[in-house]
C-alpha positions as CSV (number, residue, x, y, z in Angstrom):
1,X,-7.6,-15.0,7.7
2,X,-9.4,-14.7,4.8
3,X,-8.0,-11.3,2.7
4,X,-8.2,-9.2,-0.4
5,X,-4.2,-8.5,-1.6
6,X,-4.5,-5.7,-4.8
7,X,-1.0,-5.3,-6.6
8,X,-0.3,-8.6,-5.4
9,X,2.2,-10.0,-8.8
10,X,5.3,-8.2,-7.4
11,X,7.1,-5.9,-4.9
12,X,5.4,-5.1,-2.1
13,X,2.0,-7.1,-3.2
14,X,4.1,-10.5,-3.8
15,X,6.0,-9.5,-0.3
16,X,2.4,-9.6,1.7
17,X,1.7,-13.1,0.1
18,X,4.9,-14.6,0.7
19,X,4.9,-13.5,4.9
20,X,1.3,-14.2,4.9
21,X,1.9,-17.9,3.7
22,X,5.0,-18.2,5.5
23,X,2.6,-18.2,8.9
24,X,5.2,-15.8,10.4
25,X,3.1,-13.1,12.2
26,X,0.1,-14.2,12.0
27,X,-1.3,-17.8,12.1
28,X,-2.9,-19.8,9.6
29,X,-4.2,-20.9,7.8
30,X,-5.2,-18.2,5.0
31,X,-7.1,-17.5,2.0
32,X,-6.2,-15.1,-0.3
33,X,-8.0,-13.5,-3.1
34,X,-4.7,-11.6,-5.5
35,X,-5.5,-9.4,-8.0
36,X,-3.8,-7.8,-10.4
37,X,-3.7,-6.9,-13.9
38,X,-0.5,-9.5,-14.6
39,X,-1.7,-12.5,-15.1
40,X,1.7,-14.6,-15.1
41,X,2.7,-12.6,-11.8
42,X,-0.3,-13.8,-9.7
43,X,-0.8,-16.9,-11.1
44,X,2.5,-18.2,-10.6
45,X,1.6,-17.1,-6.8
46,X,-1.1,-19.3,-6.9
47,X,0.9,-22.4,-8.2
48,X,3.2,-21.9,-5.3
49,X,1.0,-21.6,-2.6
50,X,-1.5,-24.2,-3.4
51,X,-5.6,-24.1,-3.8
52,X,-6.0,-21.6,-0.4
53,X,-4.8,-18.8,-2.7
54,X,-7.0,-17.6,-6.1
55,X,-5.6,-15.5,-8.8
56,X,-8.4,-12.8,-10.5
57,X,-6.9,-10.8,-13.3
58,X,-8.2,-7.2,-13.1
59,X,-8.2,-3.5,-13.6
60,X,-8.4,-1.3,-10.6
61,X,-8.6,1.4,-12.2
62,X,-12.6,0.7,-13.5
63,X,-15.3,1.7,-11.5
64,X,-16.5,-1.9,-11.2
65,X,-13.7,-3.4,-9.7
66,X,-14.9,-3.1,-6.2
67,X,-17.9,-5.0,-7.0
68,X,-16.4,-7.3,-9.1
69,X,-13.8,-8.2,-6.4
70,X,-16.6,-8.2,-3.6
71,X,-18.0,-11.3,-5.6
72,X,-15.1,-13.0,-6.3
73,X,-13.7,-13.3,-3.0
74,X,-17.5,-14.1,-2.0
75,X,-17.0,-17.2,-4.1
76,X,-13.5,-18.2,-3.0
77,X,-13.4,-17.4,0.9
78,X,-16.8,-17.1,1.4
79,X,-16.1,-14.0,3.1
80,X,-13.6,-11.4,4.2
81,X,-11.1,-10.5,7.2
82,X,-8.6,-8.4,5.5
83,X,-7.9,-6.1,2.6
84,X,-4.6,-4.8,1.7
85,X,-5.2,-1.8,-1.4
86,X,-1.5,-1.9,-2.7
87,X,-1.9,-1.4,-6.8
88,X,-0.3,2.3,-7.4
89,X,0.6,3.9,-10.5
90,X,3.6,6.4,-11.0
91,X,4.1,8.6,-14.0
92,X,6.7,11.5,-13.6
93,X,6.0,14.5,-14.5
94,X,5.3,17.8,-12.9
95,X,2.0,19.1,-12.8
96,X,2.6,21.9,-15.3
97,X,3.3,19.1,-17.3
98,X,1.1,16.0,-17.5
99,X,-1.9,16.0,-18.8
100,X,-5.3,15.6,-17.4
101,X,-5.6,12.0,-18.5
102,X,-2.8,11.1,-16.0
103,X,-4.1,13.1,-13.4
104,X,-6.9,11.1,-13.5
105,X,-5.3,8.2,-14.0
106,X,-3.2,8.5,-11.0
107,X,-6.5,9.1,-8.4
108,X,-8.2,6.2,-10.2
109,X,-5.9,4.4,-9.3
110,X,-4.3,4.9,-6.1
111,X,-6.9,6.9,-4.9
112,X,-10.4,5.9,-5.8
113,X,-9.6,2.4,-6.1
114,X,-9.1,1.7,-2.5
115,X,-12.2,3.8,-1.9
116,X,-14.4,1.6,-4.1
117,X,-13.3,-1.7,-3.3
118,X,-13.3,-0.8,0.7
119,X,-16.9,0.2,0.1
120,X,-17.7,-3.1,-1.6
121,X,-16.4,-5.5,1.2
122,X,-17.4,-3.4,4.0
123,X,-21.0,-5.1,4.4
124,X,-19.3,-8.4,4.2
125,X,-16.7,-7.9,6.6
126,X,-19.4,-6.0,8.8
127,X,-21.3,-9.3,8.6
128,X,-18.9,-10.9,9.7
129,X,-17.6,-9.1,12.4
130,X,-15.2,-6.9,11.2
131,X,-11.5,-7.2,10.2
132,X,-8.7,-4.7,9.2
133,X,-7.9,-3.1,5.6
134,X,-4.5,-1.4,5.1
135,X,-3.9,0.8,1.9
136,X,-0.1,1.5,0.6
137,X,0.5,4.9,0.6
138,X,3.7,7.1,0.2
139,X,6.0,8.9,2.2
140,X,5.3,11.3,-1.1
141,X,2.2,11.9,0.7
142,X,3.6,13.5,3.7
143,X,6.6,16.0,1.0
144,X,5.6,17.4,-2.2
145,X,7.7,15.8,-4.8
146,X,8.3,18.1,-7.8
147,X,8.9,15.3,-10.3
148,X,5.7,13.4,-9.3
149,X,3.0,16.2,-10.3
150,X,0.2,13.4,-10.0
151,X,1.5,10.8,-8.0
152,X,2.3,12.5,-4.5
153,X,-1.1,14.4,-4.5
154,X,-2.9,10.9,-5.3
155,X,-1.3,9.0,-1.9
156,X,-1.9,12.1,0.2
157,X,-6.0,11.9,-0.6
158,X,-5.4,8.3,0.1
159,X,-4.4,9.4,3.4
160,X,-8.0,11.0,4.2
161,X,-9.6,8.8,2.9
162,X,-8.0,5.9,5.6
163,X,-8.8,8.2,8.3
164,X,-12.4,9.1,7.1
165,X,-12.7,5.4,6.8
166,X,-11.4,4.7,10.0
167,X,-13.7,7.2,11.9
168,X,-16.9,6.2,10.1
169,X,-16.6,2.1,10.4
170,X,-14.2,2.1,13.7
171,X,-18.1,1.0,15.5
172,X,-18.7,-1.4,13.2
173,X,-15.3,-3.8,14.3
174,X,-13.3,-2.1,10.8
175,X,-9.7,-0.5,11.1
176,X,-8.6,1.0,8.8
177,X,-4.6,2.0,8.2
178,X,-1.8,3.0,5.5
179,X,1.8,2.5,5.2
180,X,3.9,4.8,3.7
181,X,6.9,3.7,2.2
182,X,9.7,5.5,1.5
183,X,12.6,4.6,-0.8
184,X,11.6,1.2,-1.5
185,X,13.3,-1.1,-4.3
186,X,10.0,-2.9,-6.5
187,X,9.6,-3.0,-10.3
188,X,7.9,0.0,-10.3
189,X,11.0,2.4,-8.9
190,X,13.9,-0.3,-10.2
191,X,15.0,2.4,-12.7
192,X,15.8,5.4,-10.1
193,X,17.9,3.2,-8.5
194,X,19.8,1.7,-12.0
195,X,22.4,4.7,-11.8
196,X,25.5,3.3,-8.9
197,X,26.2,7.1,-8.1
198,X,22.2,7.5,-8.1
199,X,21.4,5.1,-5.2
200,X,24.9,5.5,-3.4
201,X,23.6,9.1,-3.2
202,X,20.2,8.3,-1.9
203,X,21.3,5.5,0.5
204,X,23.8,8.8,2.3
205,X,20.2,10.8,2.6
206,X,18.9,7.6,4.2
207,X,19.7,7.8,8.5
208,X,19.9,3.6,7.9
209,X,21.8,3.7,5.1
210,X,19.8,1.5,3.0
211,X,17.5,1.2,0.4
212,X,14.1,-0.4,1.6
213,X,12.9,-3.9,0.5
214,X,9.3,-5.2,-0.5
215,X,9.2,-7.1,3.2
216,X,9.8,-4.5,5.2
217,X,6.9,-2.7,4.2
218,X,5.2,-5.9,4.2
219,X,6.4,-6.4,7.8
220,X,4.2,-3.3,8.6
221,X,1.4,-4.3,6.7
222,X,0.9,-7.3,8.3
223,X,1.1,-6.3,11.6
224,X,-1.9,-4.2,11.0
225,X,-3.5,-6.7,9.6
226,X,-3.1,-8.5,13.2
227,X,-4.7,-8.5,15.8
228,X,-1.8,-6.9,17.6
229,X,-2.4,-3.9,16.1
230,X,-6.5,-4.3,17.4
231,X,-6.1,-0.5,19.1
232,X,-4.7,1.3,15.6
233,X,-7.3,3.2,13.6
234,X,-7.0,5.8,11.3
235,X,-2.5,6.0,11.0
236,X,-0.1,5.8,8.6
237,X,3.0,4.1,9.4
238,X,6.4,5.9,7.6
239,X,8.5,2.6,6.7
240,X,11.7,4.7,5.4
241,X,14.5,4.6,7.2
242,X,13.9,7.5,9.2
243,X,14.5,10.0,5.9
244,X,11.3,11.7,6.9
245,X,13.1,13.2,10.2
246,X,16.0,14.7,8.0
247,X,14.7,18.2,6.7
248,X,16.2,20.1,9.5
249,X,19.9,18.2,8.4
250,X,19.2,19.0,4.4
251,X,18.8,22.5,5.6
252,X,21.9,22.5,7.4
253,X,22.9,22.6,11.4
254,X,23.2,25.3,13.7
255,X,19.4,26.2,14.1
256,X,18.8,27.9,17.7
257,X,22.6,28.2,18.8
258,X,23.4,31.8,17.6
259,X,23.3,34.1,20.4
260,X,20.3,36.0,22.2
């Protein structure tokens, strides 16, 4: 498959790479166009994984980067077959208390982004038949989340626009998917999890009892990358652990039993 990896240096980006290379779920062999803004990150990717893979060092967050990427993954794979929109941005901060220059920030990024550069490599992957894109999402999409003003209200547009993507280039061979992770241990979320009594205290909340790694959300991506997944259009897959089913516990027992 020839695919588009954004956020591709580390966590959950550098996660995709590594399954997609290792041939695991779905067979090679691959090209890969990473991008990202850290140059070392993807770069060392490409040294590992030979000429297949291309590094371009970019912003996301301009309005040209769908275009931009469109051509360079013209010029490496000579087409595309997959996209995986995984570059996010996280500022806390409530929304009486950030400023309008994050707000923005946060949709340009893990909002718009996925918008623009979708819409930039859907004639090509139309040309050529179709393919699948999945976006990373959040389970912050599905729960407000008080310390994440920007952030949770940025991944929960993301959400509409995979499904309005899905519905208006399903005909055209094009599904479109999101995972959402849950509590998830990358660089960008390393420092909730630095406090012992912190994570021991998040990994009780969790009905697995542990913290999620980079693969298993990469796991999920790839399978609806595959053609496995050819019937899915339009979901988002929760990859947490099951914390999503626990409001009903955090509220306490007992619900329905009292007497009539």
């Amino acid at each position: 498959m020839r695919i588009v990896i954004t956020g591709a240096s580390s966590g959950i980006g550098r996660a995709v790479v590594s399954e997609l290379m290792a041939e695991r779920q779905i067979a090679g062999p691959h090209k890969l166009l990473l991008v990202d803004r850290d140059r070392a990150g993807i770069e060392s990717l490409v040294a590992r994984h030979g000429p297949g893979v291309a590094a371009m060092v970019t912003d996301v967050g301009m309005t040209d980067c769908g275009d931009r990427i469109a051509a360079a993954a013209i010029a490496h794979m000579d087409g595309v077959d997959g996209l995986v929109s995984n570059a996010g941005f996280i500022l806390a901060g409530s929304l009486s208390q950030i400023d309008p220059e994050a707000f923005d920030k946060a949709f340009a990024i893990n909002t718009r982004a996925t918008w623009l550069i979708a819409k930039a490599l859907y004639p090509i992957m139309k040309e050529g038949g179709g393919g699948s894109m999945v976006a990373t999402a959040s389970m912050s999409a599905h729960h407000a989340t008080p310390p994440l003003g920007a952030y949770a209200p940025s991944k929960a547009a993301l959400h509409m626009i995979v499904k309005q993507l899905a519905n208006e280039w399903g005909p055209d061979g094009i599904r479109v998917n999101s995972v959402s992770p849950g509590p998830t241990l990358t660089n960008m979320t390393s420092a909730g999890y630095a406090d012992q009594q912190m994570r021991d205290a998040r990994i009780a909340g969790i009905p697995t009892r542990r913290i999620g790694e980079p693969e298993d959300v990469a796991e999920a991506i790839i399978f609806l990358l595959s053609n496995r997944a050819r019937q899915i259009n339009g979901v988002d897959i929760l990859v947490d652990g099951g914390l999503s089913t626990t409001l009903m516990t955090a509220t306490g027992a007992g619900l329905g039993q009292g007497k009539k």
